[in-house]
C-alpha positions as CSV (number, residue, x, y, z in Angstrom):
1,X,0.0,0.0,0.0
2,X,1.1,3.5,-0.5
3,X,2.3,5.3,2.6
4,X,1.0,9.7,2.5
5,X,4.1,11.3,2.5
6,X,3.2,15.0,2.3
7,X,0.8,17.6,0.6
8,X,1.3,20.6,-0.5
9,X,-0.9,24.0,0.1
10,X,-3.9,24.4,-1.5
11,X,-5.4,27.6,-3.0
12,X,-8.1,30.0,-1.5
13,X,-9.5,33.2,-1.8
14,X,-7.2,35.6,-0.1
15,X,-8.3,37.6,3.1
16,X,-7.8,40.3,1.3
17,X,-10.5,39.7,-1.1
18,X,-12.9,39.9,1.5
19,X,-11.8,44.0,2.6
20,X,-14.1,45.1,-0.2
21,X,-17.8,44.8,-1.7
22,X,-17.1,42.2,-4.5
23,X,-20.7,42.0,-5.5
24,X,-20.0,45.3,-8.0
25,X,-17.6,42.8,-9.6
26,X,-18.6,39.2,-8.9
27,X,-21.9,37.7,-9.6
28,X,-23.0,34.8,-7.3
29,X,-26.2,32.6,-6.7
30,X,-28.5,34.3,-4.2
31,X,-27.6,33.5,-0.6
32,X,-24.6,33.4,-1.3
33,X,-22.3,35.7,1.0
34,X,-19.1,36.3,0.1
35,X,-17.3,34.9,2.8
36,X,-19.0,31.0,1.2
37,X,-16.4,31.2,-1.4
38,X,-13.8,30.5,0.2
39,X,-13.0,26.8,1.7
40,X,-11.5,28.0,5.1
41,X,-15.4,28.8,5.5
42,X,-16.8,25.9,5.2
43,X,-13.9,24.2,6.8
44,X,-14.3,26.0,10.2
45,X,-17.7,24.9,10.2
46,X,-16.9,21.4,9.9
47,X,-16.5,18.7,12.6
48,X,-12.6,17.9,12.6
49,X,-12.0,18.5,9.6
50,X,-8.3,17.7,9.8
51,X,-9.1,14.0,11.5
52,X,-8.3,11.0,8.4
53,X,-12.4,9.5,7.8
54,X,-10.4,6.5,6.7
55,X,-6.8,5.6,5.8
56,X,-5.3,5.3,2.1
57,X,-5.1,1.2,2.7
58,X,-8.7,0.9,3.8
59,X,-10.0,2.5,0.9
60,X,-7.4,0.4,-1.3
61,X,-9.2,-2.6,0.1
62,X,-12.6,-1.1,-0.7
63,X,-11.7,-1.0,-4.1
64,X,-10.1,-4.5,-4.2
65,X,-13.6,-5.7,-2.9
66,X,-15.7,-3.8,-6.1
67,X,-12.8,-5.0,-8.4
68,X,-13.0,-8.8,-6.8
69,X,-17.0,-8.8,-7.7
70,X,-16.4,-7.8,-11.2
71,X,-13.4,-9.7,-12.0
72,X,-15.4,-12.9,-13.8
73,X,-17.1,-10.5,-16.4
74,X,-15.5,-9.6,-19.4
75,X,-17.9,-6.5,-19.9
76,X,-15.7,-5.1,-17.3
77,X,-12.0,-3.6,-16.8
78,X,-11.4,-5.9,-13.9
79,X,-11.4,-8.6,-15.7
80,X,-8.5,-7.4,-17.4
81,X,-7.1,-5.8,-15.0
82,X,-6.5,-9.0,-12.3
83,X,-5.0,-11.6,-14.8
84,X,-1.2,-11.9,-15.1
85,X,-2.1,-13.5,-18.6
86,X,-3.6,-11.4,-22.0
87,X,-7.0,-11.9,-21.9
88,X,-9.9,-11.9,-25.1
89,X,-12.8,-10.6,-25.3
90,X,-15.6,-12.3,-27.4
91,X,-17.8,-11.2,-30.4
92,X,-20.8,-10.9,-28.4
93,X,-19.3,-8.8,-25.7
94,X,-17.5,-6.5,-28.1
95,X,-20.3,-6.2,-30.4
96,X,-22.5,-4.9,-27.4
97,X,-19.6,-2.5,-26.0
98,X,-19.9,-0.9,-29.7
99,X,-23.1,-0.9,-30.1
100,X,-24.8,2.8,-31.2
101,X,-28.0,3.6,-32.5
102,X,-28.6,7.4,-33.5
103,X,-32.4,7.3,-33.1
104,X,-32.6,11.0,-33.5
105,X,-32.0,13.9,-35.6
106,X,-28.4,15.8,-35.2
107,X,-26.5,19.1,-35.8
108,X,-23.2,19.9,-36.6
109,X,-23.1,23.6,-36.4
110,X,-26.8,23.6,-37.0
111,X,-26.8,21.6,-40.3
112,X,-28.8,18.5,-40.0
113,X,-26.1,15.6,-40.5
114,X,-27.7,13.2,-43.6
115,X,-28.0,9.8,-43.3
116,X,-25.4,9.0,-45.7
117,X,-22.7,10.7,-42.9
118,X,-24.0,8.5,-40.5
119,X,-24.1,5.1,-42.4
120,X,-20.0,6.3,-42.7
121,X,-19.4,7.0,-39.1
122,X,-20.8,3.8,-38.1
123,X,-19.0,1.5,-41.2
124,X,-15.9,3.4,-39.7
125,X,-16.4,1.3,-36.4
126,X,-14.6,-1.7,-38.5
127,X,-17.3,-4.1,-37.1
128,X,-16.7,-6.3,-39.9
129,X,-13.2,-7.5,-38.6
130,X,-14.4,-8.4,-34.8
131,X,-13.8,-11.9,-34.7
132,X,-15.5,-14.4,-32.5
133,X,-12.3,-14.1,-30.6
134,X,-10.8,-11.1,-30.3
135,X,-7.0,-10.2,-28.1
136,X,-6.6,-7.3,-26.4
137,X,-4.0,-4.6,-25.4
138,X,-2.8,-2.8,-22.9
139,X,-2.0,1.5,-23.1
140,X,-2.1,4.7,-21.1
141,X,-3.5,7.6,-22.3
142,X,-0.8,10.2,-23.0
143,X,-2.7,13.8,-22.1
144,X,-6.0,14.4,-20.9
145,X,-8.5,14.0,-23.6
146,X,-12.3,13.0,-25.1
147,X,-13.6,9.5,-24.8
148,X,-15.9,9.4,-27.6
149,X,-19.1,7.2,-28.5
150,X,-18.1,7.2,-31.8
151,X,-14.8,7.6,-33.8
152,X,-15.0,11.4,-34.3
153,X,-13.7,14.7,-33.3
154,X,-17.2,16.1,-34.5
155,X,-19.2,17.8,-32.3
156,X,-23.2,16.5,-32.7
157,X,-26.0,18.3,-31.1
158,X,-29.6,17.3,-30.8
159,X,-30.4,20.8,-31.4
160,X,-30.1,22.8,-34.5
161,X,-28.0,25.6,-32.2
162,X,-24.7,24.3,-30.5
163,X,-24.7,24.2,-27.1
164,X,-22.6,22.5,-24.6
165,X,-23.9,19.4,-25.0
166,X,-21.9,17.1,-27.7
167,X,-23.5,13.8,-27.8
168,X,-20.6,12.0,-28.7
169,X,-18.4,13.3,-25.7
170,X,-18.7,10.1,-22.7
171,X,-16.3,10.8,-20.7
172,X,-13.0,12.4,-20.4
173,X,-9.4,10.6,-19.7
174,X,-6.6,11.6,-17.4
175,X,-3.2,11.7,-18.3
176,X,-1.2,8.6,-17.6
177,X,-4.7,6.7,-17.2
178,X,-4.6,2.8,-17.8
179,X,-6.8,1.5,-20.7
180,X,-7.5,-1.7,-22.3
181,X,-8.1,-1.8,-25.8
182,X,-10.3,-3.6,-27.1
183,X,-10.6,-2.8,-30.7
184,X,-9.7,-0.3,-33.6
185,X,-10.9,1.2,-36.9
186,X,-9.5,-0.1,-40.0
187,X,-7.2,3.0,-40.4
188,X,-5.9,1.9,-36.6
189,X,-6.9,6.0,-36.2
190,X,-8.6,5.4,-33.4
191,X,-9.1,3.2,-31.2
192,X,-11.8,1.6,-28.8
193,X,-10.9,1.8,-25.3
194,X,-12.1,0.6,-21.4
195,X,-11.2,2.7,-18.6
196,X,-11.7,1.6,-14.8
197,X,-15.0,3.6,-15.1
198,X,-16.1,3.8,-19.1
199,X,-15.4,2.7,-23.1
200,X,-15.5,4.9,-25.8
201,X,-13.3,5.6,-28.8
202,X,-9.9,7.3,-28.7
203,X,-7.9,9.0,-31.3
204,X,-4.4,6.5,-31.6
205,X,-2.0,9.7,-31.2
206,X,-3.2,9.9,-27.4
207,X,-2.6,6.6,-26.3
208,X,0.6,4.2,-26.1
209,X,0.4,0.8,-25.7
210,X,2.5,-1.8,-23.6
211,X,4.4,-4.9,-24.3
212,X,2.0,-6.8,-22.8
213,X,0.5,-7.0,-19.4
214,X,3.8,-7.1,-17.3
215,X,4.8,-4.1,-18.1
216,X,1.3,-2.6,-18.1
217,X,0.3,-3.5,-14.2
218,X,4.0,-2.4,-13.1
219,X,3.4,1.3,-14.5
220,X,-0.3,1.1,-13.4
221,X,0.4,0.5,-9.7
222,X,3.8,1.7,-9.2
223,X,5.8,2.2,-5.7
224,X,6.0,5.8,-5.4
225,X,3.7,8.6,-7.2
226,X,2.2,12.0,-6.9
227,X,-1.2,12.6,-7.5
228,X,-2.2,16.5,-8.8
229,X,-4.5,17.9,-5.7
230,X,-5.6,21.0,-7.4
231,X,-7.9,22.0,-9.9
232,X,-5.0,21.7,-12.2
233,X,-1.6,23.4,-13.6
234,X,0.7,23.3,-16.0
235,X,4.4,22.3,-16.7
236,X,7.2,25.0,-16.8
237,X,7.7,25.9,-20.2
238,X,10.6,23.7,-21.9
239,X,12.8,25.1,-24.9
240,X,14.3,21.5,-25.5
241,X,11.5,19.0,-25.2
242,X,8.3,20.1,-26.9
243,X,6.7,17.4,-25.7
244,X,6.4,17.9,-22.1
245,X,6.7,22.5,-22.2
246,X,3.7,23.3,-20.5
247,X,1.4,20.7,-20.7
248,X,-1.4,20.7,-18.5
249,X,-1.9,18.0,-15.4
250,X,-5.6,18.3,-13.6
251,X,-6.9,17.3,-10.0
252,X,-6.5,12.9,-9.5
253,X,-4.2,12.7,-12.2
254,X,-1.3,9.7,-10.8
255,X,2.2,10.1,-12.1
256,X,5.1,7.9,-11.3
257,X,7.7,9.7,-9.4
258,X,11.6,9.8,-10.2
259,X,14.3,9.8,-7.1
260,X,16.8,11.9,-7.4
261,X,19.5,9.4,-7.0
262,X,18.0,8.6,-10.3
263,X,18.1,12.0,-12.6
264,X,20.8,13.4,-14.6
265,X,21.0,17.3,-15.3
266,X,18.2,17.8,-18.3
267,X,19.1,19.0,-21.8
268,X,18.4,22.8,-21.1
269,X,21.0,22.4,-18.1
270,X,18.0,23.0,-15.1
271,X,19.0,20.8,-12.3
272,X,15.8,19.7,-9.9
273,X,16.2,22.1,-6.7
274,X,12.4,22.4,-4.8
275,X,11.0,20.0,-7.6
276,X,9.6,17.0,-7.3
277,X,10.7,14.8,-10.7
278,X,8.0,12.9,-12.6
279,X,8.0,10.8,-15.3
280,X,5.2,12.3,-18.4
281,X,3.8,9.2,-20.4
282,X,4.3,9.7,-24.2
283,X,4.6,7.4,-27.3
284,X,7.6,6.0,-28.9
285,X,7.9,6.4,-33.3
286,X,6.1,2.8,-33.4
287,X,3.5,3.3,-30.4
288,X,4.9,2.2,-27.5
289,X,4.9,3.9,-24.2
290,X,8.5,5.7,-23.1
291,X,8.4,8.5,-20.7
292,X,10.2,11.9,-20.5
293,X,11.5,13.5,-16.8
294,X,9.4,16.4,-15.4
295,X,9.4,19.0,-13.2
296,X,6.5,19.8,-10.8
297,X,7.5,22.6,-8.5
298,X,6.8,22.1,-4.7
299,X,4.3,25.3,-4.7
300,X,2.1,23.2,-6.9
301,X,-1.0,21.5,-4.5
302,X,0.4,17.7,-4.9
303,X,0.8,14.6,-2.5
304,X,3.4,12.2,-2.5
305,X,1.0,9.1,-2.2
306,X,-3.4,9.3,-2.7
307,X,-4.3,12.5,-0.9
308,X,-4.9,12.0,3.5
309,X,-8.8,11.4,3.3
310,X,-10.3,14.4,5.6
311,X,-13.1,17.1,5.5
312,X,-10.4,19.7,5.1
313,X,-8.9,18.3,2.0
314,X,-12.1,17.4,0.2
315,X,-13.5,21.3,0.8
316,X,-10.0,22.7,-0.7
317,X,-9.5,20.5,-3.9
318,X,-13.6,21.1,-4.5
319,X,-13.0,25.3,-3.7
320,X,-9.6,25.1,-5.9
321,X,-12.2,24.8,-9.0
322,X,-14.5,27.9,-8.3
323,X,-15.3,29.2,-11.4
324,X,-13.8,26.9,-13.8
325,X,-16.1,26.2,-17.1
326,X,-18.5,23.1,-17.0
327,X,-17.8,20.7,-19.5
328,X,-20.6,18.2,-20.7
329,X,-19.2,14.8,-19.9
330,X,-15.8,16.3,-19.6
331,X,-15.9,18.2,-22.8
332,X,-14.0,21.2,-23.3
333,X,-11.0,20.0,-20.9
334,X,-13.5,21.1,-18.1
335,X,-16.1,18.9,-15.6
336,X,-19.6,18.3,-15.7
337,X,-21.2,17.3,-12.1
338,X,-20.2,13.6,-11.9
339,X,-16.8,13.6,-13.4
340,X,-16.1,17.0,-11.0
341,X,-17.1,14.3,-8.1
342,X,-15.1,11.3,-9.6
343,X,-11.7,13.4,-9.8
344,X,-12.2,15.1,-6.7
345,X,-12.2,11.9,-5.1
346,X,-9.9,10.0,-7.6
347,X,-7.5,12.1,-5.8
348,X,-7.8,10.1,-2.5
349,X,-7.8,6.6,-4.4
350,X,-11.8,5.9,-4.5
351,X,-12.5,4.1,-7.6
352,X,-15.8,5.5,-8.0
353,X,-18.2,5.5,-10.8
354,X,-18.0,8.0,-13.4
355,X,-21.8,8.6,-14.0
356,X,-24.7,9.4,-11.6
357,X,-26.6,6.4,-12.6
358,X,-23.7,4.9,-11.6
359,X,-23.1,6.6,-8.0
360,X,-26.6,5.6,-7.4
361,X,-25.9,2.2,-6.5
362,X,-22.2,2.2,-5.2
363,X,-21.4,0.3,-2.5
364,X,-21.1,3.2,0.1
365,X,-22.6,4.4,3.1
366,X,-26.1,5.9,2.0
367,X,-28.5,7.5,3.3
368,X,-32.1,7.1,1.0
369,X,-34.0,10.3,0.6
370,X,-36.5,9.4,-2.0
371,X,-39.9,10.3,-1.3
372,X,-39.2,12.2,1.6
373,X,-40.7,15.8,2.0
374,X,-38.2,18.6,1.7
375,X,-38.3,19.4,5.4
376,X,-37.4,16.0,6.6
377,X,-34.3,16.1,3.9
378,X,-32.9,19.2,5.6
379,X,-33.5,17.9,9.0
380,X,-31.6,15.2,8.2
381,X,-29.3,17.2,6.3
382,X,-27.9,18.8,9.9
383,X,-26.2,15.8,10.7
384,X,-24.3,15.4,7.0
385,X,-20.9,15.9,7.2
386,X,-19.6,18.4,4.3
387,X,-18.2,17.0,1.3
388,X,-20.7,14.3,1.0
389,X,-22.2,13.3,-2.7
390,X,-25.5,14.7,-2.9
391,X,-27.5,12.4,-6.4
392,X,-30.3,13.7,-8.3
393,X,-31.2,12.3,-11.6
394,X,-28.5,12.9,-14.1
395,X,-26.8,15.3,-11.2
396,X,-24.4,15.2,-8.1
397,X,-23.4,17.7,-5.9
398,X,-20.6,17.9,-3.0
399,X,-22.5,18.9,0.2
400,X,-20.7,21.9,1.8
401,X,-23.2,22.3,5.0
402,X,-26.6,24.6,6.4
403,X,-26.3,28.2,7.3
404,X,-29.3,29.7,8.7
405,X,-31.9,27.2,7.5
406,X,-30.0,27.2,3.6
407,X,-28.3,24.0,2.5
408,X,-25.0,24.8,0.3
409,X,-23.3,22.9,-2.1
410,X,-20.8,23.1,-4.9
411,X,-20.6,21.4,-8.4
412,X,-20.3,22.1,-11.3
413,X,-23.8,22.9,-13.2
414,X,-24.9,23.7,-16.7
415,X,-27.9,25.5,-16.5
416,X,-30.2,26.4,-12.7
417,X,-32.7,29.0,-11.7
418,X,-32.9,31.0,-9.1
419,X,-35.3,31.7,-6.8
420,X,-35.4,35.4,-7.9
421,X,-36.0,34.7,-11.5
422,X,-38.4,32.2,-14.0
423,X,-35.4,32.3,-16.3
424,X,-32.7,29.7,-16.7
425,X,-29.4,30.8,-15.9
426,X,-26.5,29.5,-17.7
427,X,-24.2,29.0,-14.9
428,X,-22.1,26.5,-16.7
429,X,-19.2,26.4,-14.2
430,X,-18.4,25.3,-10.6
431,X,-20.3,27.4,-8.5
432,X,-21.8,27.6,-4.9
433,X,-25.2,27.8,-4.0
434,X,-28.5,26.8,-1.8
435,X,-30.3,23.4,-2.3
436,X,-33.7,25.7,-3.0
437,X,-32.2,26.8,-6.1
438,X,-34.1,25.1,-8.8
439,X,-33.2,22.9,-11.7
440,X,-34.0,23.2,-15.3
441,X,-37.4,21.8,-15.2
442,X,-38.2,23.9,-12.1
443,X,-38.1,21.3,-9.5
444,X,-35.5,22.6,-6.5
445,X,-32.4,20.8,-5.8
446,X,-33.7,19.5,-2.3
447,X,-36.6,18.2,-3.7
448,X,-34.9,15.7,-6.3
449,X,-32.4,14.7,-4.1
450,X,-33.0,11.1,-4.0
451,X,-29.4,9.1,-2.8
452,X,-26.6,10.7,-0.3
453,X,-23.5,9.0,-0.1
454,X,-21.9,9.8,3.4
455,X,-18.7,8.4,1.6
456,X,-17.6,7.0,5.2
């Protein structure tokens, strides 16, 4: 297991930022005072918040026991994941993983796609070369990217104006995540992925694959690693190695770390003083993983090891995204309410769902609000400790606590209303507010919450 070395600082809103009237500047949700932007806030109102809830191991064997009950089906990435030996995966499975069926008109930049362009997009799957049996391989994903439905960079809208909704977006990737591959298009352009949470199609430039499982499970679980426990940051700028000059690690990203018995002086002669060293995934001339030396500079919020699992920690890697765009299904390089709960938590180990269908029934302390009037909610709400996972249909929020007789949370939301207006507001970013705000269909947040996940 891997022991919590250290963490760095987090970001807040200075003290400063609190001497003057912001609201001639900053627009917030209604009951929000300024003071509820900041983490320290909510932090001070919870109960020891510095105390571990549970320790790095315990939630290692939490996962092992969700991996362990998954590990005889093929439909999922433990199966792959806990066999020394390169595994298959049948016709029938595969054929179901790549399974899509449009049903529906679509857009690209409000032009109605014909049917002829779909027909193509879905020949381009390659379906005709799955083969009863089919091998599989083993890759990381080199930067953080799209994991698409389909094979294409195309952005599809059921609506004849974009919006922020692409319906080919599923997910997003982290750098340096583990995938299985399970298939390719016949141009071996992109490629058809599982994660430890979702499939979907990746283009083959962001992605390096293994010699074979070996060397696969020894980068995906290695000794010592940092783990990114901000919103996220980028590289110092590099005149010698394109490849790694400012490129962009985000909140739960894992990257192998480098002692510095091990590292030579790099190429532009910077020698690693107040730097941790890590080693960047990219892909060799024929496709296989190599790795280049980086420096990530000890003012950056990082942990040597998952992040200590405490109230205080949860509120400051939540608050270090205020603001930041929403991103339907991760599109964009930005969050949408689930994956801004998966990442946040990614960052202390939990291998948790990616999806709100799928938080729904994960195997975690839960307290069932369905059907229960909005007054008994928020009288049970009193005694839920912050950073909880709040589920509504298609929607989670991180509970940040009551102030008088309002119930706060953060996430990251597409559209709301509030209270002093009919009209839906495109918040589209992480933001703070009440659980009366209301949702798109005008139904307030405390009413449609249905699941709470205490999350120990």
């Amino acid at each position: 297991m891997k022991k919590i070395v250290s963490m760095a600082v987090s970001f807040a809103l200075c003290a400063s930022c609190f001497s003057t009237d912001i609201s001639k500047y900053l627009r917030t949700a209604p009951n929000v005072d300024r003071a509820m932007l900041s983490a320290d806030y909510w932090i001070s109102k919870s109960v020891e918040p510095k105390k571990v809830i549970i320790s790095t191991d315990e939630i290692m064997r939490l996962n092992k026991e969700v991996q362990d009950a998954s590990s005889s089906d093929e439909g999922k990435f433990a199966y792959y994941a806990s066999s020394k030996k390169n595994k298959s995966i049948s016709k029938k499975k595969l054929l179901e993983l790549l399974d899509f069926n449009f049903g529906a008109d679509y857009y690209i930049e409000g032009v109605k796609v014909s049917q002829s362009y779909k027909d193509d997009l879905l020949s381009y799957r390659n379906l005709d070369s799955v083969k009863d049996t089919n091998e599989v391989g083993y890759a990381f994903v080199l930067r953080r990217g799209g994991l698409r439905l389909l094979p294409t960079d195309d952005i599809l809208t059921l609506d004849e104006v974009r919006s922020f909704y692409d319906e080919m977006q599923n997910s997003s990737v982290l750098m340096n995540e583990p995938v299985v591959v399970l298939h390719q298009t016949e141009d071996s352009a992109w490629y058809f992925v599982m994660t430890s949470y979702c499939c979907g199609w990746l283009p083959s430039s962001n992605i390096a694959f293994c010699h074979g499982y070996d060397e696969w499970n020894s980068y995906r679980d290695p000794s010592d690693f940092l783990v990114v426990s901000e919103n996220k940051f980028r590289l110092d700028y590099d005149w010698v190695n394109d490849r790694i000059s400012e490129v962009e690690v985000s909140m739960g990203t894992k990257l192998q770390l480098v002692p510095v018995s091990e590292y030579q002086t790099s190429y532009e002669g910077r020698e690693a003083y107040d730097n941790y060293i890590v080693r960047i995934p990219d892909r060799s001339q024929g496709g296989y993983l190599i790795f280049h030396n980086a420096y990530i500079p000890l003012g950056k919020s990082v942990s040597i090891g998952y992040v200590p699992y405490t109230r205080e920690n949860i509120l400051r890697m939540a608050f270090s995204a205020l603001g930041e765009r929403y991103g339907w299904a991760g599109l964009y390089d930005a969050r949408d309410a689930s994956q801004f709960v998966m990442e946040l938590y990614r960052a202390f180990g939990f291998d948790i769902p990616r999806s709100t269908p799928g938080l729904i029934p994960m195997d975690a302390p839960t307290v069932d609000v369905s059907g229960m009037s909005a007054a008994h909610k928020q009288s049970l709400l009193k005694y839920i400790p912050s950073g909880s996972i709040l589920l509504l249909p298609g929607f989670a929020m991180v509970y940040l606590g009551e102030v008088d007789g309002k119930y706060y949370v953060i996430s990251s939301s597409g559209e709301n209303i509030y209270e002093s207006s009919s009209k839906v507001t495109q918040t589209q970013g992480v933001s703070v507010y009440d659980l009366d705000t209301k949702r798109k269909n005008g139904q307030k947040c405390i009413d449609a919450i249905s699941k709470i996940k205490v999350m120990y």
